[in-house]
C-alpha angles and dihedrals in degrees: 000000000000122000121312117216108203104196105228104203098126089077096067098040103054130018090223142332141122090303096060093034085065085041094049101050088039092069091042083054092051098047086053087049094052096223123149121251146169119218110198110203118191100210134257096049117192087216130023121243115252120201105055131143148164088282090057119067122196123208121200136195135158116263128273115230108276083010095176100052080050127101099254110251105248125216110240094253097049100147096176128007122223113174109199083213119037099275129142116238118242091249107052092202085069101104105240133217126215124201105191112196115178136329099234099131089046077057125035102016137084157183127015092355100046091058095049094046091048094036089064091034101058099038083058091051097049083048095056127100091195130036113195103195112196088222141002090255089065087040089058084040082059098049087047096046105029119013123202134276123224105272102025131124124223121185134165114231119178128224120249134221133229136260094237093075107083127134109263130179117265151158127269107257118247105254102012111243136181112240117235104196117202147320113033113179118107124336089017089080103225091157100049082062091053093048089048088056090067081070100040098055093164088057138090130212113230121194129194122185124345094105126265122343100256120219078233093072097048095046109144106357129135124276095228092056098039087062087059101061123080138181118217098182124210113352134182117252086248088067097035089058091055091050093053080043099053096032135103097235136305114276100211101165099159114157088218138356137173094230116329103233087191095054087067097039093056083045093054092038092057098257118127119232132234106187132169123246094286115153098215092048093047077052098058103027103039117163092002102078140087099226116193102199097214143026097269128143101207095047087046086058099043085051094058089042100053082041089064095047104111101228085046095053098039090062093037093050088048099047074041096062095043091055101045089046072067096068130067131175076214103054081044096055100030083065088047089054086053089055087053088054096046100058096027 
């Protein structure tokens, strides 16, 4: 089907997260395929790119001034253009895919960054021949934000989850916790966790990415509560699958997504899931989750408790289970190869 470029410029822009996680299976799923790609770096990166092979050539340049807001430089036999990160290609007749992830600086963000963000993305999605939407509640976000234009395609296609989450045996912790994974400012509801652990006293906060816990976010929070939280930074997914194994339950209490990767990977992995009234998570999680309805602290807290309950999370790891074996970076990508076909 001709040679694919896939713009990296997600690995210069962030050192991990959802976006290069997609990114990152994508090009895995293209080496066990076979199909030829190119795989265009700006240097410096800030990670460095797994699931390469002999089929996947990277091409790699130093980066222009102001790299990410540029049309990303082709190869000549560029057959179909996938950016990891809303830019245009440098030769506007190649046929252009668009993953659209979230809406959440259409949301939450403002002034000078929101319009220059908006302003690239946009223009990449108008370009575009295809739009892949990661659920149908980003592909109604789309509709709302953006609209379509006559000849363009629009598919959800959900993300996957790796291999590495399965349930394993393990010992109790030894104090039990509720796990907090990522990012925390704003409409991830850090705070409203913190709030539920003034109910949960026999219970920790762990805390996984996101950077270093700032005296900001603890601000004025109680001192009993604030010895119960701890960061644990970057971890492998190795890890990562032995926390969801040993916790509680994940605490997910984002306010929107645009999927929630770590909502199927805890399910996978066996955790049960308390999650707040978002329409993308409800989407992927279904009857699986715990939902509290409001920001309430209290509520927050009587969610994870009836989560830990073991008839409660008996019945919430099993329906877990059923809804992550749903969910396959290789049904993901295998449907993103279609939509290559299709335009090369």
């Amino acid at each position: 089907m001709g040679e694919i470029c896939i713009d990296g410029i997600i690995f210069s822009l962030q050192q991990r997260g959802g976006i290069s996680v997609y990114f990152h299976q994508l090009l895995h799923c293209l080496q066990l395929q076979r199909e030829r790609a190119t795989l265009t770096l700006e240097i410096p990166t800030r990670q460095q790119p797994t699931g390469l092979g002999t089929s996947t050539t990277v091409l790699g340049r130093a980066a222009r001034f102001l790299e990410r807001y540029r049309a990303c430089r082709l190869p000549q036999a560029a057959s179909v253009f996938h950016s990891s990160y809303y830019r245009l290609p440098s030769d506007p007749g190649v046929p252009t895919v668009v993953t659209v992830h979230d809406f959440i600086y259409e949301r939450y963000s403002s002034g000078p960054r929101r319009w220059v963000h908006l302003r690239q993305k946009h223009a990449a999605i108008r370009a575009a021949q295809f739009l892949i939407c990661i659920s149908e509640s980003t592909r109604q976000d789309l509709l709302h934000w953006v609209g379509l234009r006559s000849g363009q395609t629009v598919h959800v296609i959900h993300n996957g989850v790796a291999d590495t989450f399965f349930p394993i045996e393990t010992s109790p912790a030894p104090r039990p916790y509720v796990l907090f994974i990522g990012e925390r400012g704003g409409y991830k509801n850090f705070r409203l966790a913190l709030q539920a652990m003034a109910f949960l006293p026999g219970l920790e906060l762990h805390c996984v990415g996101g950077g270093a816990l700032r005296s900001a976010e603890l601000a004025g929070v109680d001192a009993g509560i604030r010895n119960r939280v701890r960061h644990l930074g970057f971890v492998s997914d190795q890890a990562l699958n032995e926390l969801y194994n040993r916790a509680l339950c994940l605490a997910y209490l984002s306010s929107y997504e645009g999927f929630g990767i770590p909502v199927v990977e805890a399910m996978r992995a066996g955790c049960p899931v308390v999650s707040m009234d978002c329409a993308a998570v409800k989407e992927v999680g279904a009857q699986a989750l715990t939902i509290v309805a409001e920001p309430d602290p209290r509520r927050v807290a009587d969610a994870i408790a009836h989560a830990a309950t073991s008839t409660a999370r008996s019945s919430l790891v099993s329906q877990g289970l059923a809804v992550a074996s749903g969910y396959s970076w290789a049904h993901t990508h295998s449907q993103t190869l279609d939509v290559y076909r299709s335009l090369a």
